[in-house]
C-alpha positions, 0 to 999 in steps of 0.5 A: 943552338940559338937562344930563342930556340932555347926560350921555346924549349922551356915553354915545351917543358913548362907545359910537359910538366903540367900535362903529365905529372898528373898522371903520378899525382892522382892519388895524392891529389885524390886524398887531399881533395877527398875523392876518388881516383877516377874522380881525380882523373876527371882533372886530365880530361879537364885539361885535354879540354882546354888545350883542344878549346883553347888552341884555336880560339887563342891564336884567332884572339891574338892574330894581330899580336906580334909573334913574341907578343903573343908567346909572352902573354901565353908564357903569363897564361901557363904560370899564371893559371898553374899557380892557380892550381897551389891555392885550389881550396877545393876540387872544383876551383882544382878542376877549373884551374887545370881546364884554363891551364890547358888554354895556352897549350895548343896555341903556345906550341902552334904560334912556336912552331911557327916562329921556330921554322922562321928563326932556322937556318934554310932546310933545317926548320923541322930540326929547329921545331924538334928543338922547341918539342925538346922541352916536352921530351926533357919533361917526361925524362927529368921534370915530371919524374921530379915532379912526381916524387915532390907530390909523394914525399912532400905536398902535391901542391909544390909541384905546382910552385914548381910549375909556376916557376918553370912558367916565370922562367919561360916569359923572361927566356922569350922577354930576353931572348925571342927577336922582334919577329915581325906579325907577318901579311896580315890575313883574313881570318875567313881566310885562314880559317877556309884551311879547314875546308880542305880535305887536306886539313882533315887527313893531317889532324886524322893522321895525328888523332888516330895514326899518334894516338897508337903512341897512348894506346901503349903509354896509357897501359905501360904500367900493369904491362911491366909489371904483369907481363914483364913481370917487374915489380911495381917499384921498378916502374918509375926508373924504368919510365925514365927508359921511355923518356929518354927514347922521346928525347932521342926519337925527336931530334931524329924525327927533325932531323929526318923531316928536314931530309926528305918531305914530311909525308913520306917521313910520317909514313915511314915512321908509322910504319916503324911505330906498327913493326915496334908495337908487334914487338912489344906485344910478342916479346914484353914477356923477356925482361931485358927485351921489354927494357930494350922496347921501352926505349925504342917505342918512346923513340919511335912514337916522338919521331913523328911529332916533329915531320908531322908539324912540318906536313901541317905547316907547309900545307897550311899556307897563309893559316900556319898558326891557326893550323899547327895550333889546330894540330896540337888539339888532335894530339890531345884527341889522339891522347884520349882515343888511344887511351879510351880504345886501349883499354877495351880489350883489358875490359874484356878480359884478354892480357895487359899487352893487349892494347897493343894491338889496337895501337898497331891497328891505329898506326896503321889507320895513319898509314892509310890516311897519310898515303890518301893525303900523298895521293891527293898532293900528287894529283894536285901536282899532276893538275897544275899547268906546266 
Protein backbone atom coordinates (compact mmCIF):
# COMPACT_ATOMS: atom_id res chain seq x y z
CA UNK A 1 0.00 0.00 0.00
CA UNK A 2 1.68 3.36 -0.76
CA UNK A 3 2.04 5.78 1.90
CA UNK A 4 0.26 8.77 0.37
CA UNK A 5 -2.72 6.59 0.22
CA UNK A 6 -2.10 5.93 3.80
CA UNK A 7 -1.72 9.81 4.59
CA UNK A 8 -5.46 10.31 2.73
CA UNK A 9 -6.55 7.20 5.16
CA UNK A 10 -5.94 9.37 8.29
CA UNK A 11 -7.53 12.58 6.97
CA UNK A 12 -10.65 9.67 6.60
CA UNK A 13 -10.19 8.88 10.02
CA UNK A 14 -9.48 12.46 11.52
CA UNK A 15 -13.03 13.50 9.92
CA UNK A 16 -14.66 10.01 10.96
CA UNK A 17 -13.99 10.56 14.29
CA UNK A 18 -15.04 14.28 14.48
CA UNK A 19 -18.35 13.34 12.57
CA UNK A 20 -19.47 10.58 14.54
CA UNK A 21 -18.38 10.42 18.06
CA UNK A 22 -20.92 13.23 18.50
CA UNK A 23 -23.67 11.07 18.58
CA UNK A 24 -22.18 9.20 21.90
CA UNK A 25 -21.26 12.40 23.47
CA UNK A 26 -24.49 14.49 23.50
CA UNK A 27 -25.45 13.90 26.78
CA UNK A 28 -21.95 14.75 28.36
CA UNK A 29 -21.85 17.65 26.07
CA UNK A 30 -25.62 18.51 27.08
CA UNK A 31 -24.73 18.45 30.90
CA UNK A 32 -21.56 20.28 30.60
CA UNK A 33 -23.06 22.82 28.33
CA UNK A 34 -26.22 22.89 30.67
CA UNK A 35 -28.97 22.27 27.61
CA UNK A 36 -30.82 19.55 26.41
CA UNK A 37 -30.04 16.97 24.39
CA UNK A 38 -32.20 17.82 21.24
CA UNK A 39 -30.46 21.14 21.97
CA UNK A 40 -26.99 19.28 21.84
CA UNK A 41 -28.23 17.81 18.92
CA UNK A 42 -28.47 21.25 17.35
CA UNK A 43 -24.53 20.76 17.09
CA UNK A 44 -24.56 17.53 14.24
CA UNK A 45 -26.93 19.44 12.36
CA UNK A 46 -24.35 22.41 12.57
CA UNK A 47 -21.58 20.35 11.30
CA UNK A 48 -23.80 18.68 8.13
CA UNK A 49 -23.94 22.50 7.73
CA UNK A 50 -20.59 22.86 7.12
CA UNK A 51 -19.53 20.12 5.15
CA UNK A 52 -22.58 20.77 2.53
CA UNK A 53 -21.42 24.87 2.57
CA UNK A 54 -18.07 24.22 2.91
CA UNK A 55 -17.40 21.25 0.16
CA UNK A 56 -17.91 23.51 -2.93
CA UNK A 57 -16.95 26.72 -1.90
CA UNK A 58 -13.48 25.53 -0.51
CA UNK A 59 -12.32 23.52 -3.62
CA UNK A 60 -13.46 26.93 -5.87
CA UNK A 61 -11.47 28.90 -3.28
CA UNK A 62 -8.17 26.61 -3.71
CA UNK A 63 -8.44 25.55 -7.75
CA UNK A 64 -5.35 26.98 -8.42
CA UNK A 65 -3.77 25.48 -5.25
CA UNK A 66 -1.66 22.31 -6.09
CA UNK A 67 -3.33 19.11 -4.85
CA UNK A 68 -0.87 18.49 -1.81
CA UNK A 69 -1.35 22.16 -1.29
CA UNK A 70 -4.58 22.32 -0.96
CA UNK A 71 -4.94 18.83 1.15
CA UNK A 72 -2.50 20.39 3.74
CA UNK A 73 -4.16 23.60 4.45
CA UNK A 74 -7.64 21.34 4.83
CA UNK A 75 -5.57 18.91 7.29
CA UNK A 76 -4.62 22.58 9.21
CA UNK A 77 -8.28 23.52 8.91
CA UNK A 78 -9.66 19.75 10.60
CA UNK A 79 -7.01 20.38 13.49
CA UNK A 80 -7.42 23.51 13.87
CA UNK A 81 -11.06 24.16 14.33
CA UNK A 82 -11.61 20.69 16.11
CA UNK A 83 -9.32 21.98 18.89
CA UNK A 84 -11.55 24.85 18.83
CA UNK A 85 -14.13 22.78 20.19
CA UNK A 86 -11.66 22.05 23.64
CA UNK A 87 -11.64 25.69 24.81
CA UNK A 88 -15.48 26.29 23.41
CA UNK A 89 -16.43 28.13 27.11
CA UNK A 90 -19.87 28.25 25.76
CA UNK A 91 -22.41 26.21 23.73
CA UNK A 92 -22.80 28.83 20.96
CA UNK A 93 -18.70 29.32 20.39
CA UNK A 94 -19.35 24.98 20.77
CA UNK A 95 -22.01 25.46 17.97
CA UNK A 96 -19.63 27.48 15.59
CA UNK A 97 -16.61 25.66 16.07
CA UNK A 98 -18.49 22.38 15.19
CA UNK A 99 -19.93 24.42 11.95
CA UNK A 100 -16.25 25.33 10.78
CA UNK A 101 -15.08 21.77 11.49
CA UNK A 102 -17.47 20.54 9.12
CA UNK A 103 -16.01 23.23 6.25
CA UNK A 104 -12.71 20.93 5.12
CA UNK A 105 -15.03 17.69 5.34
CA UNK A 106 -16.55 17.47 1.62
CA UNK A 107 -13.38 19.26 0.19
CA UNK A 108 -10.84 16.89 1.92
CA UNK A 109 -12.28 13.83 0.51
CA UNK A 110 -13.39 15.71 -2.95
CA UNK A 111 -9.81 16.90 -3.93
CA UNK A 112 -8.60 13.01 -1.95
CA UNK A 113 -10.46 11.16 -3.91
CA UNK A 114 -9.06 12.95 -6.87
CA UNK A 115 -5.58 12.74 -6.02
CA UNK A 116 -6.27 8.97 -5.07
CA UNK A 117 -7.39 7.91 -8.43
CA UNK A 118 -4.05 9.84 -9.83
CA UNK A 119 -1.74 8.10 -7.54
CA UNK A 120 -3.40 4.13 -8.47
CA UNK A 121 -1.97 2.05 -10.55
CA UNK A 122 -4.17 1.38 -13.86
CA UNK A 123 -7.60 -0.12 -13.25
CA UNK A 124 -7.62 0.03 -9.75
CA UNK A 125 -8.45 3.61 -8.96
CA UNK A 126 -11.77 2.78 -7.26
CA UNK A 127 -9.56 0.45 -4.74
CA UNK A 128 -7.02 3.30 -4.12
CA UNK A 129 -10.22 5.52 -3.06
CA UNK A 130 -11.56 2.67 -0.89
CA UNK A 131 -8.30 2.76 0.80
CA UNK A 132 -8.50 6.84 1.66
CA UNK A 133 -12.58 5.91 2.72
CA UNK A 134 -10.70 3.40 4.74
CA UNK A 135 -10.22 5.98 7.46
CA UNK A 136 -13.71 6.64 8.13
CA UNK A 137 -14.53 3.19 8.38
CA UNK A 138 -11.60 2.42 10.82
CA UNK A 139 -13.40 5.67 12.51
CA UNK A 140 -16.50 3.90 13.19
CA UNK A 141 -14.67 0.24 14.24
CA UNK A 142 -12.05 1.85 16.80
CA UNK A 143 -11.89 5.66 16.93
CA UNK A 144 -15.19 6.91 17.72
CA UNK A 145 -15.84 3.95 20.24
CA UNK A 146 -12.46 5.47 21.99
CA UNK A 147 -13.68 8.40 21.67
CA UNK A 148 -16.79 7.86 23.26
CA UNK A 149 -15.71 6.24 26.10
CA UNK A 150 -12.87 9.15 26.96
CA UNK A 151 -16.08 11.56 26.78
CA UNK A 152 -18.11 9.32 29.67
CA UNK A 153 -15.18 8.40 31.73
CA UNK A 154 -13.28 11.48 31.83
CA UNK A 155 -13.85 15.00 30.22
CA UNK A 156 -15.73 15.14 26.56
CA UNK A 157 -13.31 17.76 25.75
CA UNK A 158 -10.09 15.16 25.53
CA UNK A 159 -11.74 13.77 22.98
CA UNK A 160 -11.41 16.50 21.05
CA UNK A 161 -7.25 16.54 21.90
CA UNK A 162 -7.58 13.60 20.48
CA UNK A 163 -9.07 14.77 17.56
CA UNK A 164 -6.79 17.50 17.01
CA UNK A 165 -4.07 15.04 17.39
CA UNK A 166 -5.20 12.72 14.89
CA UNK A 167 -5.66 15.95 12.53
CA UNK A 168 -1.61 17.35 13.27
CA UNK A 169 -0.71 13.68 12.20
CA UNK A 170 -2.64 13.96 8.90
CA UNK A 171 -0.85 17.32 7.83
CA UNK A 172 2.81 15.57 8.72
CA UNK A 173 1.48 12.13 6.53
CA UNK A 174 0.48 14.12 3.70
CA UNK A 175 3.76 16.93 4.31
CA UNK A 176 5.89 13.36 4.34
CA UNK A 177 4.39 11.29 2.18
CA UNK A 178 2.01 13.06 -0.54
CA UNK A 179 3.96 13.57 -4.00
CA UNK A 180 4.19 16.71 -5.68
CA UNK A 181 1.11 16.30 -8.06
CA UNK A 182 0.79 18.54 -10.36
CA UNK A 183 -2.54 21.16 -10.34
CA UNK A 184 -3.42 19.62 -13.57
CA UNK A 185 -5.01 21.99 -17.03
CA UNK A 186 -5.96 24.70 -15.73
CA UNK A 187 -9.97 25.09 -16.21
CA UNK A 188 -12.26 27.64 -16.00
CA UNK A 189 -14.37 27.78 -13.00
CA UNK A 190 -17.63 28.80 -15.56
CA UNK A 191 -16.58 25.73 -16.79
CA UNK A 192 -16.35 23.38 -13.98
CA UNK A 193 -19.12 24.72 -12.53
CA UNK A 194 -21.49 24.12 -16.21
CA UNK A 195 -21.08 20.16 -14.70
CA UNK A 196 -23.89 21.16 -12.81
CA UNK A 197 -26.17 21.84 -15.67
CA UNK A 198 -26.22 18.33 -16.64
CA UNK A 199 -28.74 16.25 -15.66
CA UNK A 200 -26.33 13.68 -15.21
CA UNK A 201 -25.01 15.55 -12.04
CA UNK A 202 -28.22 15.85 -10.36
CA UNK A 203 -29.08 11.86 -10.92
CA UNK A 204 -25.70 11.12 -9.16
CA UNK A 205 -26.10 13.33 -6.02
CA UNK A 206 -30.17 12.05 -6.21
CA UNK A 207 -28.55 8.55 -5.93
CA UNK A 208 -26.36 9.55 -3.21
CA UNK A 209 -29.06 11.56 -1.14
CA UNK A 210 -31.97 9.46 -1.40
CA UNK A 211 -30.59 5.67 -2.56
CA UNK A 212 -27.20 6.34 0.57
CA UNK A 213 -29.44 7.72 3.04
CA UNK A 214 -31.40 4.41 3.36
CA UNK A 215 -27.91 3.70 5.09
CA UNK A 216 -29.45 6.48 8.25
CA UNK A 217 -32.69 5.52 7.74
CA UNK A 218 -31.34 1.95 9.56
CA UNK A 219 -28.07 3.37 11.42
CA UNK A 220 -29.91 6.49 12.94
CA UNK A 221 -32.45 3.97 14.86
CA UNK A 222 -30.15 0.91 15.66
CA UNK A 223 -30.20 1.37 18.92
CA UNK A 224 -33.80 1.22 20.37
CA UNK A 225 -33.85 -1.63 17.34
CA UNK A 226 -31.41 -3.76 19.38
CA UNK A 227 -32.59 -3.26 22.46
CA UNK A 228 -36.47 -3.58 22.03
CA UNK A 229 -36.75 -5.37 19.30
CA UNK A 230 -33.47 -7.77 19.32
CA UNK A 231 -34.25 -7.41 22.92
CA UNK A 232 -30.24 -6.78 24.16
CA UNK A 233 -29.89 -4.90 26.86
CA UNK A 234 -28.88 -1.27 26.33
CA UNK A 235 -25.28 -2.24 27.72
CA UNK A 236 -24.57 -4.52 24.90
CA UNK A 237 -25.19 -1.65 22.27
CA UNK A 238 -21.75 -0.39 22.31
CA UNK A 239 -19.87 -3.80 21.58
CA UNK A 240 -22.43 -4.85 19.41
CA UNK A 241 -21.86 -1.31 16.99
CA UNK A 242 -18.35 -2.48 16.67
CA UNK A 243 -20.16 -5.40 14.69
CA UNK A 244 -21.42 -2.66 12.28
CA UNK A 245 -18.19 -1.01 12.05
CA UNK A 246 -16.48 -3.85 11.13
CA UNK A 247 -19.08 -4.45 8.14
CA UNK A 248 -18.03 -0.71 6.91
CA UNK A 249 -14.61 -1.83 6.84
CA UNK A 250 -15.10 -5.13 4.98
CA UNK A 251 -18.08 -3.43 2.69
CA UNK A 252 -15.53 -1.10 1.37
CA UNK A 253 -12.82 -2.41 0.08
CA UNK A 254 -15.10 -4.66 -1.62
CA UNK A 255 -17.27 -1.80 -2.86
CA UNK A 256 -13.51 -0.60 -4.57
CA UNK A 257 -12.70 -3.77 -5.43
CA UNK A 258 -15.99 -4.59 -7.39
CA UNK A 259 -15.95 -0.69 -8.97
CA UNK A 260 -12.72 -1.35 -10.49
CA UNK A 261 -14.26 -4.79 -12.00
CA UNK A 262 -17.09 -3.77 -13.64
CA UNK A 263 -18.52 0.07 -14.40
CA UNK A 264 -19.88 1.96 -11.53
CA UNK A 265 -23.14 2.20 -12.32
CA UNK A 266 -24.28 -1.21 -12.87
CA UNK A 267 -21.88 -1.76 -9.58
CA UNK A 268 -24.21 0.87 -7.54
CA UNK A 269 -27.29 -0.51 -8.71
CA UNK A 270 -26.45 -3.76 -7.89
CA UNK A 271 -25.46 -3.05 -4.34
CA UNK A 272 -28.62 -1.08 -4.10
CA UNK A 273 -30.28 -3.57 -4.69
CA UNK A 274 -28.57 -5.94 -2.21
CA UNK A 275 -28.95 -2.66 0.52
CA UNK A 276 -33.14 -3.32 -0.45
CA UNK A 277 -33.13 -7.57 0.10
CA UNK A 278 -30.63 -6.81 3.72
CA UNK A 279 -33.13 -4.11 5.02
CA UNK A 280 -36.00 -6.63 4.36
CA UNK A 281 -34.14 -8.86 6.50
CA UNK A 282 -33.40 -6.60 9.28
CA UNK A 283 -37.06 -5.76 9.32
CA UNK A 284 -38.53 -9.64 9.33
CA UNK A 285 -35.79 -11.30 11.47
CA UNK A 286 -34.25 -8.51 13.92
CA UNK A 287 -36.26 -10.23 16.47
CA UNK A 288 -33.60 -13.49 16.52
CA UNK A 289 -30.72 -12.21 18.59
CA UNK A 290 -28.16 -14.04 16.70
CA UNK A 291 -29.81 -13.04 13.21
CA UNK A 292 -29.61 -9.38 14.22
CA UNK A 293 -25.85 -9.75 15.02
CA UNK A 294 -25.42 -11.62 12.04
CA UNK A 295 -27.60 -8.25 9.96
CA UNK A 296 -25.63 -5.77 12.09
CA UNK A 297 -22.73 -6.67 10.12
CA UNK A 298 -23.99 -7.35 6.93
CA UNK A 299 -26.02 -3.90 6.73
CA UNK A 300 -22.74 -2.25 7.51
CA UNK A 301 -20.98 -4.07 4.85
CA UNK A 302 -23.40 -3.44 2.31
CA UNK A 303 -24.33 0.21 2.82
CA UNK A 304 -20.28 1.32 2.79
CA UNK A 305 -19.84 -0.98 -0.35
CA UNK A 306 -21.48 1.74 -2.43
CA UNK A 307 -19.28 4.78 -1.29
CA UNK A 308 -16.43 3.83 -3.06
CA UNK A 309 -18.45 2.91 -7.13
CA UNK A 310 -20.38 5.57 -6.50
CA UNK A 311 -17.34 8.33 -6.18
CA UNK A 312 -16.04 6.44 -9.26
CA UNK A 313 -19.67 6.97 -11.26
CA UNK A 314 -19.28 10.99 -10.06
CA UNK A 315 -15.69 11.12 -11.01
CA UNK A 316 -15.60 9.63 -14.58
CA UNK A 317 -18.70 11.39 -15.45
CA UNK A 318 -17.38 14.81 -14.14
CA UNK A 319 -14.75 15.29 -16.83
CA UNK A 320 -12.81 18.68 -16.25
CA UNK A 321 -14.98 19.48 -12.93
CA UNK A 322 -13.59 16.12 -10.79
CA UNK A 323 -12.84 17.95 -7.76
CA UNK A 324 -15.45 20.34 -7.41
CA UNK A 325 -17.91 17.54 -8.28
CA UNK A 326 -16.63 14.62 -6.07
CA UNK A 327 -16.46 17.68 -3.36
CA UNK A 328 -20.25 18.13 -4.36
CA UNK A 329 -20.72 14.38 -3.95
CA UNK A 330 -19.59 14.36 -0.10
CA UNK A 331 -22.26 17.26 0.76
CA UNK A 332 -25.33 14.99 -0.80
CA UNK A 333 -23.89 12.26 1.75
CA UNK A 334 -24.59 14.62 4.56
CA UNK A 335 -28.03 15.25 2.66
CA UNK A 336 -28.60 11.57 2.71
CA UNK A 337 -27.37 11.95 6.52
CA UNK A 338 -30.13 13.75 7.74
CA UNK A 339 -33.27 12.57 5.29
CA UNK A 340 -32.63 9.40 6.28
CA UNK A 341 -32.46 10.36 9.66
CA UNK A 342 -35.60 12.86 9.38
CA UNK A 343 -37.85 10.11 7.00
CA UNK A 344 -36.74 7.32 9.69
CA UNK A 345 -38.44 8.43 12.35
CA UNK A 346 -41.80 9.34 10.86
CA UNK A 347 -43.40 6.07 11.38
CA UNK A 348 -41.78 5.76 15.08
CA UNK A 349 -43.88 9.29 15.43
CA UNK A 350 -46.67 7.39 14.40
CA UNK A 351 -46.66 4.67 16.93
CA UNK A 352 -45.60 1.56 14.63
CA UNK A 353 -42.54 -0.70 15.89
CA UNK A 354 -38.41 0.55 16.23
CA UNK A 355 -37.74 -1.71 13.18
CA UNK A 356 -39.84 0.28 11.14
CA UNK A 357 -37.52 2.67 9.64
CA UNK A 358 -36.49 0.20 8.01
CA UNK A 359 -38.96 0.14 5.62
CA UNK A 360 -38.44 3.85 4.57
CA UNK A 361 -34.60 2.87 3.75
CA UNK A 362 -35.85 -0.07 1.76
CA UNK A 363 -38.05 2.48 -0.04
CA UNK A 364 -35.07 5.18 -0.43
CA UNK A 365 -32.49 2.24 -1.75
CA UNK A 366 -35.05 1.73 -4.15
CA UNK A 367 -35.54 5.34 -5.01
CA UNK A 368 -31.82 4.99 -6.12
CA UNK A 369 -32.16 2.08 -8.10
CA UNK A 370 -34.60 4.15 -10.12
CA UNK A 371 -32.52 7.03 -10.23
CA UNK A 372 -29.39 5.08 -11.15
CA UNK A 373 -31.28 3.02 -14.01
CA UNK A 374 -32.51 6.51 -15.27
CA UNK A 375 -28.78 7.68 -15.22
CA UNK A 376 -27.73 4.40 -17.12
CA UNK A 377 -30.39 4.74 -19.80
CA UNK A 378 -29.37 8.31 -20.28
CA UNK A 379 -25.29 7.08 -20.67
CA UNK A 380 -26.56 4.45 -23.29
CA UNK A 381 -28.33 7.13 -25.43
CA UNK A 382 -25.59 9.26 -25.28
CA UNK A 383 -23.29 6.38 -26.70
CA UNK A 384 -26.15 5.67 -28.99
CA UNK A 385 -25.85 9.41 -30.38
CA UNK A 386 -22.33 9.59 -30.64
CA UNK A 387 -20.93 9.31 -34.46
CA UNK A 388 -19.03 6.06 -35.50
Amino acid sequence: MKKSLIALSLGGLTIGITEFVMMGLLPDIASDMKVSIPVAGYLISSYALGVVIGAPLLVIAGRNYAPKKMLLILAVMLAVFNALSIIAPDYNVLFASRFLSGLPHGAFFGVGAVVASRLADKGKEAQAISIMFAGLTIANLIGVPIGTYIGHHFIWRYTFVLIAIVGLLTFLAIYLWMPNLEKGESVNMKTQLQFFKKTEAWLIIGITAIGFGGLFAWISYIAPLLINVSKFSPEDVSSILILAGLGMVVGNFVGGKLADKYSPAPTVLALLFVMVLDLLMVYFFSFNQYISLFLTFLTGAISFSVIAPIQMLMIKTAKDAEMIASAALQGSFNIGNALGAFLGGLPLAAGYNFASPNLIGIAMAMTGMVITFILMRLHQKQLQMQPI
